[in-house]
C-alpha positions in Angstrom: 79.8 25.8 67.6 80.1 27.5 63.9 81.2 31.4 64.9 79.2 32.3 61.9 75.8 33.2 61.3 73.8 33.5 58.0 71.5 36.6 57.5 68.9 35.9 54.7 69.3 39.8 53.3 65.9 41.0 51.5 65.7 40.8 47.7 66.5 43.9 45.6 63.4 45.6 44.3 63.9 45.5 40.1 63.0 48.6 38.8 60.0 48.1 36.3 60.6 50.9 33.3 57.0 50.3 31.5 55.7 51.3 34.5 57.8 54.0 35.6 56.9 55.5 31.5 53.7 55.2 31.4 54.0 57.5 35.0 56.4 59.9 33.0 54.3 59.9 29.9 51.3 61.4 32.1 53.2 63.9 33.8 54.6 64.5 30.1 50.5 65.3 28.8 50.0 67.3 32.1 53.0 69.9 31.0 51.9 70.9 27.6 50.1 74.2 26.9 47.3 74.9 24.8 47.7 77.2 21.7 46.5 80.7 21.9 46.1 80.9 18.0 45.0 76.9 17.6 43.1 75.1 20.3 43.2 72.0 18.8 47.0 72.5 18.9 49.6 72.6 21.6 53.1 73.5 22.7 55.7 72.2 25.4 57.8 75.1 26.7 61.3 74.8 26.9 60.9 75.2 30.4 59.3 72.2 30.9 61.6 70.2 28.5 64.2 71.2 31.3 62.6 70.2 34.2 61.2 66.9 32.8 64.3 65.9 31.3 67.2 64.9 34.0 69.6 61.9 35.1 67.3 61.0 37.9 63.8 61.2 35.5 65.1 59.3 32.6 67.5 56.2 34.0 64.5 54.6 35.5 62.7 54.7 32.1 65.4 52.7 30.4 66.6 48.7 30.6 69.2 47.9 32.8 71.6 47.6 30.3 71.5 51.3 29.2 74.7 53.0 29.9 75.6 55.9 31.4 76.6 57.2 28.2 73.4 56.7 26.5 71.7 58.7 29.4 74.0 61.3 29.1 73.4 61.6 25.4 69.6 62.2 26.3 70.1 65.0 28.8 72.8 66.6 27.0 71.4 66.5 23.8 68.4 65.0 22.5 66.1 65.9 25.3 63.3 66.9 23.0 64.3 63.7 20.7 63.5 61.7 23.5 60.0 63.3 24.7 58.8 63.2 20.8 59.8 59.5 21.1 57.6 59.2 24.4 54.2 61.2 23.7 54.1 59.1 20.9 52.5 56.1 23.3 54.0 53.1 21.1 58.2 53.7 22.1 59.1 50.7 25.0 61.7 51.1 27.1 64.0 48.8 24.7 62.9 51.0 21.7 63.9 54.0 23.5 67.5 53.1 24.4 67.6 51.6 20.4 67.1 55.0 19.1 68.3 57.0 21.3 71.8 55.0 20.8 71.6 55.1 16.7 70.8 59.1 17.1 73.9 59.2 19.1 76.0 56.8 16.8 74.4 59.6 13.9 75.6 62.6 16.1 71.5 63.6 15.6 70.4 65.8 18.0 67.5 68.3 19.0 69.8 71.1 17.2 68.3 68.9 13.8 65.0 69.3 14.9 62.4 69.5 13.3 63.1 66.9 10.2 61.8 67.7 6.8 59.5 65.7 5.0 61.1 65.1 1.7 62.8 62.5 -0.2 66.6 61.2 0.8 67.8 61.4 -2.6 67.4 63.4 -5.8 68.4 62.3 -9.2 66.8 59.6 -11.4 69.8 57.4 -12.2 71.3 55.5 -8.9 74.8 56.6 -9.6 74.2 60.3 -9.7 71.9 60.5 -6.7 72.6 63.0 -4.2 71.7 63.5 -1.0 68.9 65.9 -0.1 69.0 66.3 4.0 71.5 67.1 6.7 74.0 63.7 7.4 72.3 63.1 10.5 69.3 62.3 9.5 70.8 59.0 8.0 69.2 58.0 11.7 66.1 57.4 10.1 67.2 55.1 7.3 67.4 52.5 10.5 65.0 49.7 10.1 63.4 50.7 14.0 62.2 53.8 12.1 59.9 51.6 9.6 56.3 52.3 10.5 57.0 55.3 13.6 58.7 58.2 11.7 55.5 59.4 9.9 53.9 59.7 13.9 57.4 61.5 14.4 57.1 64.3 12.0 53.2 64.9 13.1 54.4 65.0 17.0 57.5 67.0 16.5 55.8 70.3 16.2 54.8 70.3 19.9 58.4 70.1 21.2 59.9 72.8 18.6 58.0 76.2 19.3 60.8 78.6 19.0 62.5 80.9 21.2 62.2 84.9 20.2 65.7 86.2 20.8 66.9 90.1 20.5 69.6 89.5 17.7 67.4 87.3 15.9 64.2 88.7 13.9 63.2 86.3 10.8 61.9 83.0 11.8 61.6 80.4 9.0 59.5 77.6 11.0 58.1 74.3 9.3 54.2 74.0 8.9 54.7 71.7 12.3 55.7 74.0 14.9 53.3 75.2 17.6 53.8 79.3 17.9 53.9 79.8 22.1 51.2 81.7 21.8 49.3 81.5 25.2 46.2 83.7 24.9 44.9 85.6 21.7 42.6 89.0 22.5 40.9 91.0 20.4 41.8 91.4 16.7 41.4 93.7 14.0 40.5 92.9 10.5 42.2 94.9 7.0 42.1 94.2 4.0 45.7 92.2 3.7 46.2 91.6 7.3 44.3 90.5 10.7 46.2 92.0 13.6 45.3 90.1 17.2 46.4 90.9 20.2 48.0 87.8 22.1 50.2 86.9 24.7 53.8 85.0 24.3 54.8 82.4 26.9 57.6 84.2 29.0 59.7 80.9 28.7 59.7 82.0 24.9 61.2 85.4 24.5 64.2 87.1 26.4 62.1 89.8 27.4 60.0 87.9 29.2 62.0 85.1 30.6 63.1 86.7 33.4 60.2 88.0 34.9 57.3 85.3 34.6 55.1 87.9 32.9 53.9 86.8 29.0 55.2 89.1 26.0 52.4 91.3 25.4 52.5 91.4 21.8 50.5 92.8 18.3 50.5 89.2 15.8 49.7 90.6 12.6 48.7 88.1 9.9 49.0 88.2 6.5 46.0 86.9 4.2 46.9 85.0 1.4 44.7 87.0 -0.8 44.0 85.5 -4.3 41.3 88.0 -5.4 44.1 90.3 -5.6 45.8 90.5 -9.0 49.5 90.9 -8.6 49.5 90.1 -5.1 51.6 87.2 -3.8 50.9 86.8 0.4 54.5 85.4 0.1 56.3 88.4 -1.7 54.7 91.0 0.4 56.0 88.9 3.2 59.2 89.0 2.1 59.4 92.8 1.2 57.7 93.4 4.7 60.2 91.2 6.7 63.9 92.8 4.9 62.4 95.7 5.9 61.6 95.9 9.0 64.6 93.6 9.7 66.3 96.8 8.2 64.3 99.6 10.4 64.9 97.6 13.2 68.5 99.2 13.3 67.2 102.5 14.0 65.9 102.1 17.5 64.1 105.5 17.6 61.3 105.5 21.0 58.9 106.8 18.0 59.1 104.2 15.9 56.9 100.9 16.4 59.3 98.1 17.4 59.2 94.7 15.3 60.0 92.0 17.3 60.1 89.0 14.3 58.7 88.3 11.4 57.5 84.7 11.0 56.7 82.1 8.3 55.2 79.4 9.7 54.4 76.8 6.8 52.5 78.7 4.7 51.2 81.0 7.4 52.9 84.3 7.4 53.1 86.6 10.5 54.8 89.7 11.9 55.2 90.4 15.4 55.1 93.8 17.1 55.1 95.3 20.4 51.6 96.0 22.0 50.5 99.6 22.1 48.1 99.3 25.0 46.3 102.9 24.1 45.2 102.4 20.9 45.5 104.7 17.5 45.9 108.5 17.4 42.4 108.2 16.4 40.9 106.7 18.9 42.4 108.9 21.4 40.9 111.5 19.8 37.7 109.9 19.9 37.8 109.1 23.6 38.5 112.8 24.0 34.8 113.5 23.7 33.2 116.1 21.2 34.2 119.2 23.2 37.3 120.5 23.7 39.6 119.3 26.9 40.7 122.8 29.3 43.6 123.7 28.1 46.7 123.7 30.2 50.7 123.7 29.7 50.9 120.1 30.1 48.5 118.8 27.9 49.9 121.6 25.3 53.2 120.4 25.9 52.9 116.7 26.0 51.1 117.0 22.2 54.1 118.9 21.3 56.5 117.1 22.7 54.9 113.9 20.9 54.7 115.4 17.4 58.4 115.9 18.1 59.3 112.7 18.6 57.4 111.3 16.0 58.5 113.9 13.1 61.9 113.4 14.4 61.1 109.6 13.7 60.0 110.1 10.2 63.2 111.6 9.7 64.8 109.2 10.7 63.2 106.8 8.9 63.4 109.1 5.7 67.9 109.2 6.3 70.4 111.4 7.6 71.1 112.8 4.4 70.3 116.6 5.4 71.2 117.5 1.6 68.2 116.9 0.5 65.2 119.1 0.7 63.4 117.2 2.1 65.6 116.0 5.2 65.5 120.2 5.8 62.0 120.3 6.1 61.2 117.4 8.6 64.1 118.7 10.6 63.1 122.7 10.9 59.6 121.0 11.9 61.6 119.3 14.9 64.0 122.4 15.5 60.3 124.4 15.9 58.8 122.0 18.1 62.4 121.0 20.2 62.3 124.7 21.2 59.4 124.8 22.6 59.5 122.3 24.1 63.1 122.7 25.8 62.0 126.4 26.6 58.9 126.0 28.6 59.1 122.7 30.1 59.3 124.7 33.3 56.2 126.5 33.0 53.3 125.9 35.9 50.4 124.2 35.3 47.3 127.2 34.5 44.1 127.6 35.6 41.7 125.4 33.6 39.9 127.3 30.7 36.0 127.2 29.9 35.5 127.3 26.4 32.2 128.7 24.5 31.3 127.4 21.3 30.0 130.4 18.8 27.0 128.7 17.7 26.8 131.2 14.8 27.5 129.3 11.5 30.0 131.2 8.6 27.7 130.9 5.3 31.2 132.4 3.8 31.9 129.6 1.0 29.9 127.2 4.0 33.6 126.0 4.9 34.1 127.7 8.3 35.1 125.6 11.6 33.7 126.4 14.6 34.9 129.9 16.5 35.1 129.4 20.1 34.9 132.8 22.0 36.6 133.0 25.5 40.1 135.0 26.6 43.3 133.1 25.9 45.1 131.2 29.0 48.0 133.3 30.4 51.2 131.1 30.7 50.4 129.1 27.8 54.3 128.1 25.9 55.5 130.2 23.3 57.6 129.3 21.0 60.0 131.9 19.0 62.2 130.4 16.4 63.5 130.9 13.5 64.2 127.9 11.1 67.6 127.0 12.0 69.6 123.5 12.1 71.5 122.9 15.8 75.1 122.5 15.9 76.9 119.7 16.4 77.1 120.5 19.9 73.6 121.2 20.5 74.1 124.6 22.2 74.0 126.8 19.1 72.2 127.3 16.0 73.3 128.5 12.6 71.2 129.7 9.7 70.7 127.9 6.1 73.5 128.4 3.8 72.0 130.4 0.9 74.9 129.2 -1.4 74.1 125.7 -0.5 72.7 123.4 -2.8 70.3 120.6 -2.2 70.1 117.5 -4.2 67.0 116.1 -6.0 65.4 113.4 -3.2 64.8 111.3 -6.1 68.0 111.9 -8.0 70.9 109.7 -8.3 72.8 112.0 -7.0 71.4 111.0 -3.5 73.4 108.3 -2.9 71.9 107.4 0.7 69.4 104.9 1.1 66.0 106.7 2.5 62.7 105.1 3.6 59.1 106.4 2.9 56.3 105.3 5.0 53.5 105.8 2.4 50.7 105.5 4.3 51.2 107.9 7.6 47.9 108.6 9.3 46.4 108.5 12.6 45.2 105.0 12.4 48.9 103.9 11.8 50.4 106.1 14.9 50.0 104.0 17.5 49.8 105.3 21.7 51.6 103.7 24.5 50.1 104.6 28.2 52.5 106.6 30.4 52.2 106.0 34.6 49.6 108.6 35.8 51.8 109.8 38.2 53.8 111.0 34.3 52.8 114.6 33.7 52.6 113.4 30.1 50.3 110.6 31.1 47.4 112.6 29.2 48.5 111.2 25.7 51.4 109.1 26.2 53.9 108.1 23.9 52.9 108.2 20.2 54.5 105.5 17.8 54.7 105.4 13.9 53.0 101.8 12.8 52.8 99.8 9.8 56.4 100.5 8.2 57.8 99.0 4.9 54.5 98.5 3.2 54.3 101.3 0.6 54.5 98.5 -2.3 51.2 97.3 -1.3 49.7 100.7 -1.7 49.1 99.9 -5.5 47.0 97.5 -4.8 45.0 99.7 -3.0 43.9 102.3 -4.9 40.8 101.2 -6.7 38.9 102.0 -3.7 39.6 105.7 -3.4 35.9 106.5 -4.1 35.0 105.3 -1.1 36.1 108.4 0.5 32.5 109.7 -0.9 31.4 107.3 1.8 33.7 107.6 4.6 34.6 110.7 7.4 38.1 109.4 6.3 40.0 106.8 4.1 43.7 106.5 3.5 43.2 108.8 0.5 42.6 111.6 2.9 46.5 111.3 4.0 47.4 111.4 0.5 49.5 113.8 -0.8 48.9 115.5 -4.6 51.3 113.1 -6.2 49.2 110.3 -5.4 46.6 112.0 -8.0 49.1 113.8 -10.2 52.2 111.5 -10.4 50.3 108.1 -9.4 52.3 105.6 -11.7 55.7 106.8 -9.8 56.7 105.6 -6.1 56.2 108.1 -3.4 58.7 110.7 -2.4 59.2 111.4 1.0 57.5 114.5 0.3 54.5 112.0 0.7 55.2 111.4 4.2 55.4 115.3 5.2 52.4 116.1 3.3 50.2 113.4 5.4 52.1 114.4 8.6 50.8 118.1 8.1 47.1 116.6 7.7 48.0 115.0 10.8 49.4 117.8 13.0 46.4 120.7 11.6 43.8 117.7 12.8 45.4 117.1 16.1 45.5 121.2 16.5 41.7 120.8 15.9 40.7 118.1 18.1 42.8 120.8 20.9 41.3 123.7 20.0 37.6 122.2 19.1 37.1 118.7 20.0 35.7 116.4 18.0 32.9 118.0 17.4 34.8 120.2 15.5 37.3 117.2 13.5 33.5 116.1 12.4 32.9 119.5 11.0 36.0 119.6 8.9 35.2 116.1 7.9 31.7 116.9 6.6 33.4 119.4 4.4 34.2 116.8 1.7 30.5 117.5 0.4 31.7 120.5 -1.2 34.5 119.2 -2.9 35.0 120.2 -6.4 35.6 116.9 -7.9 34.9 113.8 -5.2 37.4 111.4 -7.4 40.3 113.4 -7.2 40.3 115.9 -4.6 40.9 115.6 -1.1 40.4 118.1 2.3 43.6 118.9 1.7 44.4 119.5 -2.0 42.2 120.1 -5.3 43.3 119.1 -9.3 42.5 121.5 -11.9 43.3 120.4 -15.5 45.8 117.9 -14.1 48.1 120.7 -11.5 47.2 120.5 -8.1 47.3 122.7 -5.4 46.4 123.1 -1.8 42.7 122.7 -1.4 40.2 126.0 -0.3 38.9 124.4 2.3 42.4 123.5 3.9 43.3 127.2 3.3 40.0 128.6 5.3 40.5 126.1 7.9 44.0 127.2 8.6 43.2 131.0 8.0 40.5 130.8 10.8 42.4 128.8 13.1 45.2 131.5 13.2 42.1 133.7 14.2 41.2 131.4 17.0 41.8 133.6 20.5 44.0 130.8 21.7 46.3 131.4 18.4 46.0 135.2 17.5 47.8 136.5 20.3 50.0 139.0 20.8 53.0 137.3 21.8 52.1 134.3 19.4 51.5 130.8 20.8 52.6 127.5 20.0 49.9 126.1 18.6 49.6 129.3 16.1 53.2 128.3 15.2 52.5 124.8 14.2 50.0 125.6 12.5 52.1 127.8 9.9 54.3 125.6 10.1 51.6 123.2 8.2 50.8 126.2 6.1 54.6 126.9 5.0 56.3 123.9 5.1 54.4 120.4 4.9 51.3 121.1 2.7 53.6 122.8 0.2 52.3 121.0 -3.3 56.6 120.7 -5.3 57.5 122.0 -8.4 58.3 120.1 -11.4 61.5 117.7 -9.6 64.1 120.3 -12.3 63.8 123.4 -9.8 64.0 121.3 -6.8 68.0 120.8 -7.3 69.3 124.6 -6.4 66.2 125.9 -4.1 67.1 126.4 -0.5 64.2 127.2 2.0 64.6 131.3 2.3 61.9 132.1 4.1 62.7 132.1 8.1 60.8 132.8 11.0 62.5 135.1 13.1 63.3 135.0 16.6 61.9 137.5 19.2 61.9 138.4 22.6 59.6 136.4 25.2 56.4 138.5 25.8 54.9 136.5 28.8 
């Protein structure tokens, strides 16, 4: 008998790659996200383009035949290529391994997406034609292309949102790509800019990879305005993007942080971190119209803030400390950085009840409201005298009468400086603190919109609406607006509109807003409603600081919190308005050889 037996073994299952694509290509259409900005649009995170895209996921979707260096190729390096190729719903299996063989024969890759839509050559005459794209995509000029690489460039977009890294921050997208935006909020509408707020998809940004959160993010859009003579959407793009790309560098906690500026097409956006509490403004206005009880660490976090963000504006203005200028910003930080270093320590006080004097001042119909109750004990003091710190920080010195200190506006000046321009409480942003923060009252304040002083000029046709309006940005202004308005703004500009600032914050303490309202509804009685402000009046063409300011101030100091005997804080940043922010300059020819002389000097605690 044969030994030998025959076993009839099963046949191999074939795999069957149409239907093992058409599976793919729905899990493909399951994986994509909508867009946040666009719902008709969306956007495959690069997540996804990971996880879908494998050895084991795409052998069984080609023939046979493909080898392993074809599959390779995909998973390497044309992962997206090969997903564009799929969505499209008219690529078989034999197509697929076609292509994806010329783009590696090409050396094209996803690092060549997306593809521009423009001609191959330029030049009339065939023998001086040149080539007008990358080598690689000589891919396309094969025949399997013909009829398919118009669907390519539509579907492209989808599989090319980009990646927001740290040490990248201009984005120069085609009109294609899907932003990974996954939810827009609530947005607010200017006159060259929407701002919404939206959410980034944490697969998108290195901040937010990590921890499966989205970016919480301010998307500001710029409107291509073409009522606007002069204006160019693309220009002020431009100018707003080297800037910020520039102020970027200075990574100051009181400065708003840009995180890229984008061109998407001809869509034109920057990108900024979210402040979750609002403007300065509207924390004033949640604030309610009478005052808050005072106490040391609601005093202290307001100082504390203004520190920070005058020490940002000098920042932002340079280092150069020879100029006048750089002084003044930095005596208003050495003022506030005392206090705040010397009473940190000091216990909370009993809250404070506050009556309003209900008796109007007729006087010149421009007095604020005069709250009558005793002065909190314990409230900080600050005694300084205008001094710059050492190098070391442990000492101070006094100005150097025979120093002299160049012309902010002369060549001589050779440092490059910023100006803000436009420095107001709607452009000081406020980010929440834990409550558990002492600070948690106002937070962290932020200065906004930076590098768009050009635009100003664009701006100022409307400055009779103030005759309309509690406020405008004319209200910020400083003199030279008015008196030198044809020449760029000094940085004098900035400190002028951060003393408006500070004296309105010291109001909403003292008074509420009840009282900010009151000093508001004194623009009626402005001399001349096209030129003057709250802050400063123009006779025959020379300004100077306004009455009104100058009562305001005058019957602050009188306030019981502020006329003490052993002085208060909020009485000393209030002259420090008075003597050294809303100072209207001499002619720029005195300015060279004119140190600051007058001091405040120090003395003894009187708690």
């Amino acid at each position: 008998m044969w030994p030998f037996s025959f076993r009839r073994q099963a046949p191999i299952a074939k795999s069957d790659p149409e239907a093992e694509l058409r599976t793919f290509r729905r899990n493909l259409q399951q994986s994509f996200v909508d867009s946040g900005l666009n719902r008709e649009k969306q956007f495959l995170p690069v997540t996804e383009i990971d996880n879908l895209v494998n050895r084991n996921t795409i052998r069984p979707l080609l023939p046979d035949k493909a080898s392993p260096d074809v599959v390779d190729f995909v998973c390497q390096h044309g992962k997206a290529l090969f997903l564009i190729l799929v969505i499209g719903n008219w690529a078989t299996p034999q197509d697929l391994l076609l292509i994806m063989k010329s783009c590696r024969k090409h050396g094209m890759t996803d690092e060549h997406l997306p593809v521009d839509r423009k001609p191959c050559f330029e030049g009339k005459s065939p023998c001086r034609q040149r080539p007008m794209h990358k080598k690689a995509w000589d891919v396309f000029h094969d025949r399997i292309w013909d009829g398919i690489l118009f669907r390519f460039y539509q579907d492209q977009g989808m599989f090319t949102a980009p990646f927001f890294r740290k040490d990248e921050f201009i984005y120069d997208l085609k009109e294609e790509c899907v932003l990974p935006v996954t939810w827009k909020g609530q947005e607010r509408d200017g006159h060259f800019s929407k701002v919404y707020e939206a959410h980034i998809h944490p697969a998108h940004h290195e901040e937010g990879n990590h921890s499966g959160q989205p970016l919480h993010v301010a998307l500001k859009w710029l409107k291509p305005l073409t009522s606007e003579s002069g204006y160019n959407v693309e220009t002020a793009w431009n100018h707003e993007a080297s800037a910020l790309e520039e102020l970027n560098k200075l990574h100051h906690k009181n400065l708003i942080r840009p995180i890229a500026a984008i061109r998407c097409g001809p869509e034109h956006y920057i990108m900024f971190e979210w402040a979750d509490g609002g403007t300065l403004r509207e924390f004033w206005e949640s604030q309610g119209p009478e005052p808050k009880d005072l106490n040391a660490d609601r005093i202290m976090s307001a100082i504390e803030e203004l520190v920070g963000v005058t020490g940002a504006l000098s920042t932002l203005h340079g280092t150069n400390t020879r100029t006048k200028t750089g002084n003044v910003v930095r005596r208003a930080a050495n003022l506030a950085g005392i206090a705040a270093s010397r009473r940190l320590a000091v216990p909370p006080m009993n809250p404070m009840r506050r009556r309003q004097d209900e008796t109007k001042d007729h006087q010149e119909n421009i007095s604020p409201a005069s709250p009558s109750a005793k002065s909190p004990k314990n409230t900080p003091e600050i005694h300084v005298r205008f001094v710059e710190p050492s190098d070391d920080g442990s000492s101070f010195r006094s100005e150097d009468p025979n120093r002299s200190y160049v012309n902010e506006e002369s060549d001589a000046s050779s440092d490059e400086h910023w100006r803000h321009g436009d420095l107001k409480p709607d452009n000081i942003l406020r980010f929440k603190k834990p409550k558990t923060d002492k600070s948690s009252w106002l937070g962290t304040l932020k200065i906004a919109d930076l590098g768009l002083a050009k635009q100003h000029a664009f701006a100022t046709a409307r400055r009779n609406e103030m005759t309309n309006q509690k406020y405008t940005t004319s209200h910020y202004e400083a003199p030279e607006a008015v008196a030198n308005s044809r020449l760029p703004r000094s940085r004098r500009f900035d400190i002028w509109s951060m003393g408006c600032v500070i004296l309105e914050f010291v109001i909403v303490i003292l008074y509420g807003n009840k009282g900010l309202d009151a000093f508001y509804e004194q623009q009626a009685i402005r001399e001349n409603l096209n030129t003057d402000t709250l802050y400063f009046a123009v006779d025959l063409n020379v300004a100077r600081v306004s009455d009104i300011a100058s009562h305001w101030i005058g019957e602050i100091l009188k306030d019981p919190e502020c006329d003490r005997p052993g002085g208060s804080v909020l009485a000393d940043l209030v002259k420090l308005v008075r003597d050294r922010l809303l100072i209207v300059e001499l002619p720029s020819e005195n300015m060279t050889t004119a140190p600051l002389k007058n001091e405040v000097q120090e003395r003894p605690d009187n708690n």
